[in-house]
C-alpha positions as CSV (number, residue, x, y, z in Angstrom):
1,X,-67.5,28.6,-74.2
2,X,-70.1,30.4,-76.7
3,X,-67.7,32.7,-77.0
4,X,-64.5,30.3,-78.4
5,X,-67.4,28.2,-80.3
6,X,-68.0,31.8,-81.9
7,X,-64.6,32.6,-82.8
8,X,-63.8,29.4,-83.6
9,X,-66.8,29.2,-86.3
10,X,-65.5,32.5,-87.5
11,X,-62.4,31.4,-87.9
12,X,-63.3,28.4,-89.5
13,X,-65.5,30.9,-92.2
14,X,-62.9,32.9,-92.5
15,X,-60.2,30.1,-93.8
16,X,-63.1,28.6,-95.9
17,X,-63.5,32.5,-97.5
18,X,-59.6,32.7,-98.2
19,X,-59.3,29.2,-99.6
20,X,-61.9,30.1,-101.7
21,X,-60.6,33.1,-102.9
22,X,-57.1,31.6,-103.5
23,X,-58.7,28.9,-105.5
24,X,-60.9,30.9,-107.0
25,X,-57.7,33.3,-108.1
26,X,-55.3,30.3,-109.2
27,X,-58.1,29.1,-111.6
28,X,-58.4,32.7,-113.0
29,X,-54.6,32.8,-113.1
30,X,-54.4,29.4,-115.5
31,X,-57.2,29.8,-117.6
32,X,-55.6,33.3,-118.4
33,X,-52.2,31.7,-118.7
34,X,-53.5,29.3,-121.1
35,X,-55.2,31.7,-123.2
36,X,-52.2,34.0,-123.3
37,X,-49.9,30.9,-124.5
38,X,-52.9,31.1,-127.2
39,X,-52.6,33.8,-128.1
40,X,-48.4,33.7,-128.2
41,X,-48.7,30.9,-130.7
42,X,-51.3,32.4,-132.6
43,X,-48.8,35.0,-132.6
44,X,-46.2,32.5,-133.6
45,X,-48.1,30.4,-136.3
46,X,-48.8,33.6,-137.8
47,X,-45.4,34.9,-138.3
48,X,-44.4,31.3,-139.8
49,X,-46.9,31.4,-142.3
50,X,-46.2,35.3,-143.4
51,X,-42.3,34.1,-143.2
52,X,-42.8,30.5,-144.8
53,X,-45.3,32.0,-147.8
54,X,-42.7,35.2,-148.3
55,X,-39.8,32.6,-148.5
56,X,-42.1,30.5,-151.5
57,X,-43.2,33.6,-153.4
58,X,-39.6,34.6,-153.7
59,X,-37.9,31.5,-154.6
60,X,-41.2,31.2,-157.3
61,X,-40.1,34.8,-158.6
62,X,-36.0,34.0,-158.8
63,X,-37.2,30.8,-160.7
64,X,-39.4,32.6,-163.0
65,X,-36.5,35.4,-163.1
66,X,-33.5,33.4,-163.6
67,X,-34.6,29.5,-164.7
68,X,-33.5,27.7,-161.8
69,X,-35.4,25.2,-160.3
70,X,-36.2,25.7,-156.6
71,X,-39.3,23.0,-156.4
72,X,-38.6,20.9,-153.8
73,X,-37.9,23.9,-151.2
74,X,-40.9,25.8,-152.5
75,X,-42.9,22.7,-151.7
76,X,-41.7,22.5,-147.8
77,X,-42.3,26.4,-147.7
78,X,-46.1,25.5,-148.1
79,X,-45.8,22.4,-146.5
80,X,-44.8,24.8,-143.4
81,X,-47.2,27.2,-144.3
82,X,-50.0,25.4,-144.4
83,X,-49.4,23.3,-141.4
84,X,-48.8,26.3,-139.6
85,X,-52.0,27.7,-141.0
86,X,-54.2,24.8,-139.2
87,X,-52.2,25.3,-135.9
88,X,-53.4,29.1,-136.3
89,X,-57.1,27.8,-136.7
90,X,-56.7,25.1,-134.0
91,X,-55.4,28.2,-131.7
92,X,-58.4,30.3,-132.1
93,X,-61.2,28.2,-133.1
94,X,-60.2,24.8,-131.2
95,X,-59.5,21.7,-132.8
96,X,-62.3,19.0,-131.9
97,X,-60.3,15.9,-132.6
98,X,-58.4,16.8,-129.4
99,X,-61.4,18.3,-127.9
100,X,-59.5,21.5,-127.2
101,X,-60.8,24.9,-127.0
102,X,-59.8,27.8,-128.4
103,X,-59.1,31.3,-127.8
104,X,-62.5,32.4,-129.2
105,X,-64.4,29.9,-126.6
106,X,-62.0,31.2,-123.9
107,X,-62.5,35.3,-124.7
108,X,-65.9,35.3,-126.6
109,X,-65.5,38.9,-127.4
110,X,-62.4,38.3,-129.2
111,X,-64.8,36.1,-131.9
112,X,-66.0,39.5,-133.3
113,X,-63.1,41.3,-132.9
114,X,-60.6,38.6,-134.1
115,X,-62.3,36.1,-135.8
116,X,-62.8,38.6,-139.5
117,X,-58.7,39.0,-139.2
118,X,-58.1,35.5,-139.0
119,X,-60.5,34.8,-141.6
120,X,-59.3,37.2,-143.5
121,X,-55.9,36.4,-143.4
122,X,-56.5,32.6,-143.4
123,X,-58.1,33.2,-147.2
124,X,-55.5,35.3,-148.2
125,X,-52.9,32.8,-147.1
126,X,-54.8,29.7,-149.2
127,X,-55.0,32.3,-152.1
128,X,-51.0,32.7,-152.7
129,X,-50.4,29.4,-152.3
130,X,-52.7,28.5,-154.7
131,X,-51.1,30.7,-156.7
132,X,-47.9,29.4,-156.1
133,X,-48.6,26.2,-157.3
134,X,-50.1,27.0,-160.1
135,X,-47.1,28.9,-161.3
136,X,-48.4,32.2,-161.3
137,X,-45.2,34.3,-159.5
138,X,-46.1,37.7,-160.2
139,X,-49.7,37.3,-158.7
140,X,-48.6,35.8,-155.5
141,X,-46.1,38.5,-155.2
142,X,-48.3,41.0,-155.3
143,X,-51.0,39.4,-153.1
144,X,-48.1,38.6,-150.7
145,X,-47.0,42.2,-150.5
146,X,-50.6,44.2,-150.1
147,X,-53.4,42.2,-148.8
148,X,-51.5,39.2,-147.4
149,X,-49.4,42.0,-145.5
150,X,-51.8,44.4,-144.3
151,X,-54.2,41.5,-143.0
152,X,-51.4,40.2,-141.3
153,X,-50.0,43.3,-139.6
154,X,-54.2,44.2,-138.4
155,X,-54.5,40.6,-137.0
156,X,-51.3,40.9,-134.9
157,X,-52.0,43.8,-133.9
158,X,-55.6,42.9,-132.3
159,X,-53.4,39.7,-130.8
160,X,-51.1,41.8,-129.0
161,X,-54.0,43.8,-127.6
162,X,-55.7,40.6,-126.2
163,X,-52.2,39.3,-125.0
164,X,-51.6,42.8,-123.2
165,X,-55.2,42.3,-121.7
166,X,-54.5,38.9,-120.4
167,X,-51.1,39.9,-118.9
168,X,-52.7,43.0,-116.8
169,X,-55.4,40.0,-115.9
170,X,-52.8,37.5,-114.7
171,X,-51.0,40.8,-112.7
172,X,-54.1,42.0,-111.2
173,X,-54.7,38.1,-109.6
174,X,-51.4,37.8,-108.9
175,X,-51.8,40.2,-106.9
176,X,-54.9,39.6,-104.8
177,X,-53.4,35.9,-104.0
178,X,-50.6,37.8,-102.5
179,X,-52.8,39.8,-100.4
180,X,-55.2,36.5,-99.6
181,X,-51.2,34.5,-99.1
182,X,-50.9,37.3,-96.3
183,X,-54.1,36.2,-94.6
184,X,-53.8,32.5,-95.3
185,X,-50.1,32.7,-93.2
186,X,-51.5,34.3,-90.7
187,X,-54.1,31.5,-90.0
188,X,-51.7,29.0,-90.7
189,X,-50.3,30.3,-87.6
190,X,-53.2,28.3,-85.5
191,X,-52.6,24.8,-87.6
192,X,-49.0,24.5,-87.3
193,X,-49.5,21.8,-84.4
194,X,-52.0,19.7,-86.6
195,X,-49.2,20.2,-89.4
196,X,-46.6,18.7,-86.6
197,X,-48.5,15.4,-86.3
198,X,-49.4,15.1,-89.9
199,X,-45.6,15.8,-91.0
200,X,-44.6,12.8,-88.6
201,X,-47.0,10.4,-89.5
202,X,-45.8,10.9,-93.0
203,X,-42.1,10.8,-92.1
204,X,-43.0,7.2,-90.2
205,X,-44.4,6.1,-93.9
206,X,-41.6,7.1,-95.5
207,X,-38.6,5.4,-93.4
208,X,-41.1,2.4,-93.1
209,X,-41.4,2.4,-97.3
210,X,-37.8,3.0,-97.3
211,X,-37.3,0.2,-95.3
212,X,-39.2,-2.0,-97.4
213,X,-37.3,-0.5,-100.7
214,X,-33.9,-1.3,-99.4
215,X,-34.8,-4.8,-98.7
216,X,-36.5,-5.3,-101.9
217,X,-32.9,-3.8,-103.5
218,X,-30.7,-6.1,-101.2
219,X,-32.3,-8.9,-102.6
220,X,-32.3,-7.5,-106.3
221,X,-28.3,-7.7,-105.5
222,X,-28.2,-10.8,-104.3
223,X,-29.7,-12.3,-107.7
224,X,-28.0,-9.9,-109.9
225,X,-24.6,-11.5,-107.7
226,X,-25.8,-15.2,-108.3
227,X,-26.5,-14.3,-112.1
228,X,-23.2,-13.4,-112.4
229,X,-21.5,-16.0,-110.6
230,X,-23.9,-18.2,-112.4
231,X,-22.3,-16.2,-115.9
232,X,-19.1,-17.0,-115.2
233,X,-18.7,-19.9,-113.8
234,X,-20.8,-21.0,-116.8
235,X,-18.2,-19.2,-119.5
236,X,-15.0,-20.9,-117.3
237,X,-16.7,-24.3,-118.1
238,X,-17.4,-23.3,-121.7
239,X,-13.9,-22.2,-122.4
240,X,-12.4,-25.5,-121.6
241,X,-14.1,-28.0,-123.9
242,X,-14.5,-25.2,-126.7
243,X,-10.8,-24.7,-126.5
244,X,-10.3,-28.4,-126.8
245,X,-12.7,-28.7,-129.6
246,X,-11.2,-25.7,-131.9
247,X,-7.3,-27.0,-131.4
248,X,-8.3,-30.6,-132.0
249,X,-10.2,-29.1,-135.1
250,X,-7.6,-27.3,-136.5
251,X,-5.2,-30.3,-135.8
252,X,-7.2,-32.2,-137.9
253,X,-8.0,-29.7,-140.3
254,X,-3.7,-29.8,-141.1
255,X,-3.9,-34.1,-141.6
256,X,-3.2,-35.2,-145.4
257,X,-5.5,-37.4,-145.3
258,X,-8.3,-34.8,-144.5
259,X,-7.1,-32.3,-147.2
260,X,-7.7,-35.3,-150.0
261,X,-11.3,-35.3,-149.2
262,X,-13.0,-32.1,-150.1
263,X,-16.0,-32.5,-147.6
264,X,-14.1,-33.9,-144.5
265,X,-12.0,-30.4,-145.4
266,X,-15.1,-28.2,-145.8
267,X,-16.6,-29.5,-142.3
268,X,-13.6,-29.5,-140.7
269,X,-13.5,-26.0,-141.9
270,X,-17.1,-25.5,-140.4
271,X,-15.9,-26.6,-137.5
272,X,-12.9,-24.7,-136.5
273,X,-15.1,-21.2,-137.7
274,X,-18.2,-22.1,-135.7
275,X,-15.8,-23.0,-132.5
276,X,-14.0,-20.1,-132.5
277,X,-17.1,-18.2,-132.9
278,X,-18.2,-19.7,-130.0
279,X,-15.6,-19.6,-127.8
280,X,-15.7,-15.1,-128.3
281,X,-19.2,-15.7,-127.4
282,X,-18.3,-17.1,-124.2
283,X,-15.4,-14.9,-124.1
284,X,-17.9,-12.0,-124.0
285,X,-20.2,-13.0,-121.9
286,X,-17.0,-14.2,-119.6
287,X,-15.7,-10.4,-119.8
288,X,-19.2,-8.8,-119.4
289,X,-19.8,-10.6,-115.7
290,X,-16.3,-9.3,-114.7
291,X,-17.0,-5.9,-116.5
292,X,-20.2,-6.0,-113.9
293,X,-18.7,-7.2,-110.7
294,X,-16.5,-4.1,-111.1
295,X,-13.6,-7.3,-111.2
296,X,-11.6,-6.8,-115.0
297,X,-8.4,-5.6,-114.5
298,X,-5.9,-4.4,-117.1
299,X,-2.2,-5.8,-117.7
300,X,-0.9,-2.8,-119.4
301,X,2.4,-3.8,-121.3
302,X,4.4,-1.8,-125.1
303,X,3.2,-4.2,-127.6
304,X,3.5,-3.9,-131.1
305,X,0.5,-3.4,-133.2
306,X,1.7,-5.4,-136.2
307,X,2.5,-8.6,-134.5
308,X,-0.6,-8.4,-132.7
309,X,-2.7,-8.0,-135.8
310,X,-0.6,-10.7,-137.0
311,X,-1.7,-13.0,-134.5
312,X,-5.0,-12.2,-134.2
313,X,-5.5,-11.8,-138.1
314,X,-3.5,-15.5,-139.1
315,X,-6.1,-17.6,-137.3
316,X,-8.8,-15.9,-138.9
317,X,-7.6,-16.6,-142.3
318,X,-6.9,-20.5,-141.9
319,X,-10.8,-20.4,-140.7
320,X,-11.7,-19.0,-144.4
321,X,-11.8,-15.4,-143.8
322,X,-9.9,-13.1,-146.3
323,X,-8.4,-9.8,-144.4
324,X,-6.2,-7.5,-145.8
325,X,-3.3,-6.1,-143.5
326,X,-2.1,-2.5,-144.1
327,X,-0.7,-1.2,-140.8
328,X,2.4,0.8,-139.8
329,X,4.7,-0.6,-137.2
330,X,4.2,1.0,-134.1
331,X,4.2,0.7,-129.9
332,X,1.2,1.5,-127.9
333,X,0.9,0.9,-124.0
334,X,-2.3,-1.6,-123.6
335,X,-3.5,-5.3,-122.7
336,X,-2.2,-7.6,-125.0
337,X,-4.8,-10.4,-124.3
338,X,-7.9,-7.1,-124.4
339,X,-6.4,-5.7,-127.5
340,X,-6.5,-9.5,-129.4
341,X,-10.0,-10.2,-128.1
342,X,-11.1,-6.4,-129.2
343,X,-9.5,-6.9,-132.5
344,X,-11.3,-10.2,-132.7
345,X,-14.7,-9.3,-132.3
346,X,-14.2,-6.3,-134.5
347,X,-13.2,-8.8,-137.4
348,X,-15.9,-11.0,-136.1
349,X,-18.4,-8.3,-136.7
350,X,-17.0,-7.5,-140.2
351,X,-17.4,-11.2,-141.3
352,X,-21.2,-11.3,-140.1
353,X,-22.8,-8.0,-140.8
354,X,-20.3,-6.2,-143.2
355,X,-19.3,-7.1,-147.2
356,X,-16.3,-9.9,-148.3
357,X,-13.8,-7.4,-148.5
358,X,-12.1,-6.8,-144.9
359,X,-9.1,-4.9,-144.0
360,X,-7.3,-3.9,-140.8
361,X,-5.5,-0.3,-141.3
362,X,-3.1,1.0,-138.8
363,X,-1.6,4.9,-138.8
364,X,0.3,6.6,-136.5
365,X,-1.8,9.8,-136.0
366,X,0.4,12.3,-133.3
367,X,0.6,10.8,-130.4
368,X,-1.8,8.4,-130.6
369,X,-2.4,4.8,-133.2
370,X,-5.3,4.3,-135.1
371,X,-6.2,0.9,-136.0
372,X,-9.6,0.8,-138.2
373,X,-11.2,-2.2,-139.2
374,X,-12.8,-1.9,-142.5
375,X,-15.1,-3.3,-144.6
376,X,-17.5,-2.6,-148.2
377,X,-20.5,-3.9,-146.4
378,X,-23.7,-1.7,-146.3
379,X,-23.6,0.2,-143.0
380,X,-25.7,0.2,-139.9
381,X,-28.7,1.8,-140.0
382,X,-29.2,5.4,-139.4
383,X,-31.4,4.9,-136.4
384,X,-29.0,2.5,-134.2
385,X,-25.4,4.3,-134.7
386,X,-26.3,6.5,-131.4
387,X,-26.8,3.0,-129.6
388,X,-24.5,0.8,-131.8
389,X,-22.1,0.2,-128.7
390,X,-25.0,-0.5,-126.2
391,X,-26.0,-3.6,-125.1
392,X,-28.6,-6.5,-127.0
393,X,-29.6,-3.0,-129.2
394,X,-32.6,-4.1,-131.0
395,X,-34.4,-2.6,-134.9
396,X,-37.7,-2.4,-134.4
397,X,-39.2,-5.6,-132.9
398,X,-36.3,-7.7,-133.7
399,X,-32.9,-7.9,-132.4
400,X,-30.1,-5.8,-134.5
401,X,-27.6,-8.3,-134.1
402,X,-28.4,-11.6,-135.3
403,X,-26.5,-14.8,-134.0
404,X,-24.9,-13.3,-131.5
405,X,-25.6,-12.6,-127.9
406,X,-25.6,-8.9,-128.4
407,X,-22.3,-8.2,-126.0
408,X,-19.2,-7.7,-128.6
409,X,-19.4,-4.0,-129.5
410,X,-20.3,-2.8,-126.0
411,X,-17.2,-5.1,-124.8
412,X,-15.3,-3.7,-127.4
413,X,-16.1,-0.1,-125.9
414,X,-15.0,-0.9,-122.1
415,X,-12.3,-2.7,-123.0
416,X,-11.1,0.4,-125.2
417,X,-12.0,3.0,-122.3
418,X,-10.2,1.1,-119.8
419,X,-7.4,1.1,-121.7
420,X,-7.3,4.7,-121.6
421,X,-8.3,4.8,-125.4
422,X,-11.5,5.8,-127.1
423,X,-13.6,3.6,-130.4
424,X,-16.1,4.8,-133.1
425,X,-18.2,4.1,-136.0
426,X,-18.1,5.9,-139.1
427,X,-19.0,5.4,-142.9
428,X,-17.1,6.9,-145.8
429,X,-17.4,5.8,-149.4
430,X,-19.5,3.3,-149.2
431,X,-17.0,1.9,-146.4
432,X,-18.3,0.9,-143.1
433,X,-15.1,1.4,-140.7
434,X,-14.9,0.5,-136.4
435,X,-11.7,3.0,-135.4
436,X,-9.9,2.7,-132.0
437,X,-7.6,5.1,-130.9
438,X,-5.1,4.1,-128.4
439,X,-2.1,5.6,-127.0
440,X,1.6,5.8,-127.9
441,X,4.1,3.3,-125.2
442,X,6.1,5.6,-123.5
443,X,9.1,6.6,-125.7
444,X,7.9,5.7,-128.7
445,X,8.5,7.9,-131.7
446,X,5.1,10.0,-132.6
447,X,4.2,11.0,-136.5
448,X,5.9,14.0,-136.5
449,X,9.2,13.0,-135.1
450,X,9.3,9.8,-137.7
451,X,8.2,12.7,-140.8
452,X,11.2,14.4,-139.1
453,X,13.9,11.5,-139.3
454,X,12.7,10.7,-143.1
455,X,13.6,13.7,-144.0
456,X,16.8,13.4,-142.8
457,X,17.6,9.6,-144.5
458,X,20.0,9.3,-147.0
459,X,17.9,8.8,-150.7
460,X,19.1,4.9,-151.0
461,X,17.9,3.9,-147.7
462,X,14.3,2.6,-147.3
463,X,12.0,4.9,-146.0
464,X,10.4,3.4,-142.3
465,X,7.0,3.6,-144.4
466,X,8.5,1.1,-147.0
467,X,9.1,-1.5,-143.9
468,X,5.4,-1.1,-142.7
469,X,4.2,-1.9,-146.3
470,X,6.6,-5.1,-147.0
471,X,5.3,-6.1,-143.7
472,X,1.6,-5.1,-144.0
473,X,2.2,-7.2,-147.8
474,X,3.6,-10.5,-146.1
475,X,0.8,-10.3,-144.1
476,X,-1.6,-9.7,-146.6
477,X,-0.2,-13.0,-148.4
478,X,-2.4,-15.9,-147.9
């Protein structure tokens, strides 16, 4: 029994020694990792500033050389420089706003050997650039190309002898926590039952948390389904009064009597635009529930573009909006009722947030149509294009798209998709265009085979372009 207590204490000694060890290893291992990243980006920082004060000495000397003007870049060169120059200090000195060390508190015996280099070279540095922006070329140059240079290549060099020391370090630990890793398996050996019971016990926590995560997520489903339900059922009893509302509106809008009396006409007017507006916001949020409940399907049908621009565009226009039509007959395969309500909010969009001159252009483009809608407005801004056909996007603390719910661009998206086309943004000439692509109905002619038949038209015959321009013109007529 003395005996087992004995061996058991020695054991126990033992395991304590390794663990030790190992810890005792992995802490020498990180602490030499860290000051061999260092003394890699001391390495770095250093060849950015010799690069980034080389790149400003010689645009200064092909200004001075030839007259041009190469300011602005000479600036960032220093800009670079310099910042670079602090990381460099930061590296080996520390920086104490962060409270971080550097590689001279890490290696003191690098502060003697090192520290005169980077001195050295730090003063050298701060001298051309002082010279630099003083407009002295020729003395940067050749401050640059001797002491600037030879401090650099001696502090480099002592850096690569430090990083070479800490590498043999990190191998020479790596090492021993192999040979300890031997050991440590081997009296693993004896805990492997104690690792049994402990394993289970965890894997009972688990499945019991798991349990308690998937009946937390059931019920997450079950009010995501009622908030939809909710969403729609909402939007069906919406659309029936608002539809009321905007054909009894435009009804009246066509009486004489309301046309002699210029305010009943203006609010009549009010009426019919803020009703339709309205009813696409119910419409949206209408589509986005059935977008979610995975329950939107697609009625795909050859429909022609211009009648359905027609259609979409004609209402628009009684309601006050001026659009321009300029779009080339032609069939694509689609949803005739997702195409007018993607062509709606598009225009929608345009009246809001874009300028008072709007156009819809169509092109056949290969085997594909194009249908952009344009406007001169200002453009979104730079930092929302990546998420412009996300959901309730938002500009800073504030929403990006005012009065509105924040659903018609993302609809406008999965409607596009899932009609086996594709939508973008882009800005050109001070023109803010929404572009959808969608394809060709089957059989229809493509661009190249209608380039092919004009050629081949007698001169006195109008050209098929000619009859997509009388058209686009009709429409165009108020």
């Amino acid at each position: 029994m003395l005996l087992v207590t004995f061996l058991s204490a020695l054991a126990l000694l033992v395991l304590l020694g390794v663990v030790f060890s190992v810890a005792y290893g992995s802490r020498r291992i990180t602490t030499n990792a860290t000051s061999l990243h260092k003394a890699d980006e001391m390495l770095r920082t250093s060849t950015v500033v010799r690069a980034q004060l080389a790149l400003a000495v010689y645009l200064a000397s092909v200004d001075r050389e030839v007259g041009t003007n190469s300011t602005e870049a000479i600036e960032f060169s220093i800009g670079e420089a310099e910042a670079a120059l602090r990381e460099l200090r930061a590296g080996f000195f520390g920086d104490p706003t962060t409270d971080t060390s550097g590689l001279a508190e890490d290696i003191p015996a690098s502060l003697d050997v090192l520290g005169d280099e980077v001195g050295s070279f730090s003063r050298d540095s701060e001298a051309v650039i002082a010279l630099v922006e003083s407009n002295d070329s020729r003395a940067a140059q050749e401050l640059a190309n001797t002491g600037l240079d030879a401090e650099f290549r001696a502090m480099t060099q002592v850096l690569v002898g430090i990083r070479d020391d800490l590498r043999a370090e990190i191998k020479s630990s790596d090492d021993f926590l192999g040979t300890m890793g031997s050991v440590t398996r081997f009296l693993v050996a004896f805990l492997i039952p104690a690792a049994v019971i402990l394993i289970y016990r965890e894997l009972m926590r688990r499945q019991q948390r798991q349990t308690e995560l998937e009946t937390r997520l059931e019920a997450e489903r079950e009010i995501g389904h009622a908030r939809e339900e909710f969403i729609a059922n909402a939007s069906h009893e919406l659309r029936t009064p608002l539809t009321g509302i905007h054909g009894l509106a435009m009804l009246l809008e066509e009486e004489p009597a309301i046309k002699e009396s210029e305010m009943a006409s203006e609010l009549i007017g009010l009426i019919v635009s803020e009703s339709a507006d309205l009813g696409r916001m119910v419409e949206d949020l209408l589509t986005t529930a059935r977008l979610d409940a995975g329950a939107l399907h697609f009625t795909f049908e050859d429909i022609q573009v211009l009648d359905e621009v027609a259609e979409v565009v004609e209402p628009m226009r009684r309601a006050g909006m001026s659009i321009e039509v300029d779009c080339e007959p032609g069939m694509v395969r689609c949803d005739r009722l997702r195409f007018r309500q993607v062509l709606r909010n598009l225009l929608s969009n345009a009246r809001k947030y874009g300028g008072p001159n709007v156009r819809v252009h169509g092109v056949l483009e290969s085997a594909a149509f194009v249908v952009a809608v344009v406007d001169d407005g200002e453009g979104i801004p730079f930092e929302l294009e990546a998420r412009l056909f996300e959901r309730f996007i938002h500009q800073g603390q504030q929403t990006a798209v005012k009065e509105s719910v924040g659903l018609g661009l993302s609809i406008v998206r999965s409607l596009i998709e899932g009609m086996g086309g594709t939508v973008y943004y882009e800005r050109e000439e001070d023109e803010t265009a929404f572009v959808i692509v969608l394809p060709l109905a089957t059989g229809a002619p493509t661009e190249t085979q209608i380039a092919a038949s004009r050629q081949h038209q007698p001169a006195q015959q109008p050209q098929p372009h000619l009859a997509g321009v009388v058209a686009s013109e009709a429409l165009a007529e108020p």
